[in-house]
C-alpha positions in Angstrom: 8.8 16.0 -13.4 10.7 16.1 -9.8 8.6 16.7 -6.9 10.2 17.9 -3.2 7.6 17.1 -1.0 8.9 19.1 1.6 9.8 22.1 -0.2 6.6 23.5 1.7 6.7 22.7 5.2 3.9 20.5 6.2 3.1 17.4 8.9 5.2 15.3 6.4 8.6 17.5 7.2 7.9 16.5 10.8 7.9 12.7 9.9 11.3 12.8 7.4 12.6 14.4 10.6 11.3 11.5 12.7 12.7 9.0 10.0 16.4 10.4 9.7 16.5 10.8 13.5 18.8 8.5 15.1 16.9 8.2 18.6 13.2 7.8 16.9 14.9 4.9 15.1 14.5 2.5 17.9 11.1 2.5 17.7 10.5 0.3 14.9 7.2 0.6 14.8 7.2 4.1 14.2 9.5 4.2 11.7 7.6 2.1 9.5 4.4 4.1 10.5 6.0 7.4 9.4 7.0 5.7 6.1 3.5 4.8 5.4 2.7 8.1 6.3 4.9 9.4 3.6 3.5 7.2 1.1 -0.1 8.5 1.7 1.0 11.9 1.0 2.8 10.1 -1.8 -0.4 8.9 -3.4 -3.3 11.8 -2.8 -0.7 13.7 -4.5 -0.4 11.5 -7.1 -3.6 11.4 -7.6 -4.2 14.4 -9.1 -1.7 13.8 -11.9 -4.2 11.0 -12.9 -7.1 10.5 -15.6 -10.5 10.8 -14.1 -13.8 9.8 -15.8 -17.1 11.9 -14.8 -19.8 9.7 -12.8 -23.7 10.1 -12.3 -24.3 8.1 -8.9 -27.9 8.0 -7.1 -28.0 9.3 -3.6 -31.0 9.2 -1.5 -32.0 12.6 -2.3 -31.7 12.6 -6.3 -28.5 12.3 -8.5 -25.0 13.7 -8.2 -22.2 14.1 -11.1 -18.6 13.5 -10.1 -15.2 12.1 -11.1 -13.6 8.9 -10.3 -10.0 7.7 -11.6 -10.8 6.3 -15.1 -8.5 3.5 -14.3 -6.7 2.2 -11.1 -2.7 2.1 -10.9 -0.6 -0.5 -10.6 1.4 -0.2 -7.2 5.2 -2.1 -7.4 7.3 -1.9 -4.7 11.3 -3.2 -4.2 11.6 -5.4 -1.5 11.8 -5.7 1.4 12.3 -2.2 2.2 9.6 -0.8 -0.1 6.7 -2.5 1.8 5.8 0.1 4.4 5.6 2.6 1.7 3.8 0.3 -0.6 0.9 -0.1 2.5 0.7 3.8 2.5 0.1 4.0 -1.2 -2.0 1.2 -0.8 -4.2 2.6 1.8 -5.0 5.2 -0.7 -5.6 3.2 -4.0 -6.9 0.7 -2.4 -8.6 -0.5 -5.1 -4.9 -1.4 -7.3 -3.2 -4.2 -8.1 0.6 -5.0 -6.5 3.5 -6.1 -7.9 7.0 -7.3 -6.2 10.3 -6.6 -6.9 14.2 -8.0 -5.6 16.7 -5.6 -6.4 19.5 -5.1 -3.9 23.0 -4.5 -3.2 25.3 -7.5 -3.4 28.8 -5.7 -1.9 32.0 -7.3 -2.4 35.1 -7.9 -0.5 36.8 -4.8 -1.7 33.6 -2.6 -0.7 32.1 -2.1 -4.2 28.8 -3.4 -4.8 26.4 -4.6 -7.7 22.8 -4.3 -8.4 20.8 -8.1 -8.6 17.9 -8.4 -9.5 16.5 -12.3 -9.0 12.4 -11.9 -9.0 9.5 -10.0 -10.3 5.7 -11.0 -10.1 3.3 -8.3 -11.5 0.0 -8.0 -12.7 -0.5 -6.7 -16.7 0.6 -3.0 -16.8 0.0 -2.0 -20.1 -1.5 0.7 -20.6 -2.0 1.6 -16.7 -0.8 3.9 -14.0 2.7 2.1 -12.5 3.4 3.6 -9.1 6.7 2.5 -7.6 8.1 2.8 -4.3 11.3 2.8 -2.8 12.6 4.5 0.5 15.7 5.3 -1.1 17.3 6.9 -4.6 20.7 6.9 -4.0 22.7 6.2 -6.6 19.3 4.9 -9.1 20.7 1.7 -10.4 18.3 -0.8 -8.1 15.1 1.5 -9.8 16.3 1.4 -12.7 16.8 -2.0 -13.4 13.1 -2.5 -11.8 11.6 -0.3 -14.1 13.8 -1.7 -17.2 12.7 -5.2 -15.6 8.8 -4.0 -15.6 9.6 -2.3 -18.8 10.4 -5.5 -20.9 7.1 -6.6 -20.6 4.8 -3.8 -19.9 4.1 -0.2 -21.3 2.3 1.7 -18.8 0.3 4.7 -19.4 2.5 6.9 -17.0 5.4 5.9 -14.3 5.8 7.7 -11.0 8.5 7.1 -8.6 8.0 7.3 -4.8 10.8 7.8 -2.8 11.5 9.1 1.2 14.9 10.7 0.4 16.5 11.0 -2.8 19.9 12.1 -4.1 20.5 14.6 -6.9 22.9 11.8 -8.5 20.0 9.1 -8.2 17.3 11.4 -9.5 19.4 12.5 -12.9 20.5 9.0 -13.2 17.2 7.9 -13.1 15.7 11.0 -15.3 18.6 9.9 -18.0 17.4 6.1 -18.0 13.6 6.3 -18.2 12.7 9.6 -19.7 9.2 10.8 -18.5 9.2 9.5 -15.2 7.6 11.3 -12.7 9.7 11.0 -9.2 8.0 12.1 -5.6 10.4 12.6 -2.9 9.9 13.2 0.4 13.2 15.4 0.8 16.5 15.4 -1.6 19.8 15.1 -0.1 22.8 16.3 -2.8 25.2 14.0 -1.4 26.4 10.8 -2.3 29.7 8.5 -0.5 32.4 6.8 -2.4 29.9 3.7 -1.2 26.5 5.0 -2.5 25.2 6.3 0.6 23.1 9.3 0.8 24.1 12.1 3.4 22.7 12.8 5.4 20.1 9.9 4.4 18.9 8.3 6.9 20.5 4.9 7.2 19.4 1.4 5.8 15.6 1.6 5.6 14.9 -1.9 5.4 16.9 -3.1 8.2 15.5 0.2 10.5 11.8 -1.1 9.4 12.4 -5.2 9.9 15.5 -5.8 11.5 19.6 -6.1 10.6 20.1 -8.7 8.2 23.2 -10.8 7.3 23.7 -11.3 3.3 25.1 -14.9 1.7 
C-alpha cells in the first residue's frame, strides 16, 4: 500500500512547502520542526492500520470499554537524517522501542555512488509493528538494505515506511524488494537525476537539519 499524504490538502502540504523552500531552509530549527511535524501525521495515521485490543478501565464515575494498540511498534530510523522524523513518530508512540540504522551514500571520484551500510542496533522485532523513517526515497537502495539488514534477523508483524518526499523510481524499487510494505509519503516527486536526486526534492535533508558535512 502507497499512501500520498498530501493528495488532500491539509496543514501538512503547508509544511512539505516550508521543507522544499529554499528561503525557509535557513532556519534550521524549523526545518527539523516541520519534519517532526510530518512524522506525527506519519504515525496517527499509522495508527489506524494497527491491531487494537478492547480495554475495561475504572474511571471515577464507573467503568469505561475501549481500545488500546494490542502491541507497540518498533520505530527504526536511518541516520542521521532520519532523527527528526523518528522524534515525531516517537512523540506519538511514545511508548515504542528504537532502533538505529547507517546507510548512506559513499560517492566516488567519477560521481557514482554506493550504498554502505556499517551499523544496526535494534530491539527484538519479531512479531511487532516496524516503523521506519527516512526523509528521503530516492532511488530505495539505502531502505532497502535497512530493511534486508532488519530483515535477517527479525520478522515483524507488518513494515511501514515513512518518508517526506519520495520518488516513483524509489517507491517501485522498494515495492519490488520487500513485498507488503506499507510506504507513507509526505508528497511523491516522479523524477529522478543521472545522480539519484529527487526533483524537485528538496535538497540533502540531513545536512539542512544538522549542518554540511564533509565524507572520508
Amino acid at each position: 500500500m502507497v499512501v500520498n499524504l498530501s493528495s488532500n490538502n491539509s496543514l501538512l502540504s503547508q509544511w512539505i512547502c516550508e521543507i522544499r523552500d529554499i528561503e525557509v531552509q535557513k532556519d534550521r530549527s524549523r526545518f527539523r520542526k516541520n519534519m517532526e511535524r510530518i512524522g506525527e501525521v506519519a504515525a496517527y495515521e499509522i495508527s489506524k492500520e494497527l491491531p487494537y485490543r478492547e480495554v475495561t478501565v475504572q474511571t471515577q464515575m464507573g467503568e469505561a470499554t475501549g481500545y488500546v494498540l494490542e502491541q507497540e511498534p518498533v520505530l527504526a530510523t536511518i541516520l542521521r537524517a532520519g532523527l527528526p522524523l523518528q522524534q515525531g513518530l516517537l512523540n506519538y508512540f511514545d511508548k515504542s522501542d528504537c532502533a538505529f540504522i547507517t546507510a548512506y551514500r559513499k560517492h566516488n571520484p567519477d560521481g557514482s555512488f554506493e550504498i554502505k551500510q556499517e551499523y544496526i542496533t535494534s530491539p527484538d522485532i519479531t512479531g511487532r509493528p516496524l516503523i521506519i523513517s527516512d526523509p528521503m526515497l530516492a532511488t530505495g537502495a539505502s531502505m532497502v538494505l535497512s530493511l534486508q539488514a532488519i530483515l535477517e534477523e527479525n520478522r515483524p508483524s507488518q513494515i511501514h515506511v515513512v518518508t517526506a518526499i519520495a520518488c516513483t523510481v524509489g517507491i517501485e524499487y522498494l515495492m519490488r524488494k520487500i513485498p507488503g510494505v506499507y510506504l507513507w509519503a509526505g508528497a511523491i516527486d516522479e523524477e529522478l537525476t543521472a545522480r539519484g536526486y529527487i526533483v524537485p526534492g528538496l535538497g540533502d535533508a540531513g545536512d539542512l537539519s544538522y549542518g554540511d558535512k564533509t565524507q572520508a
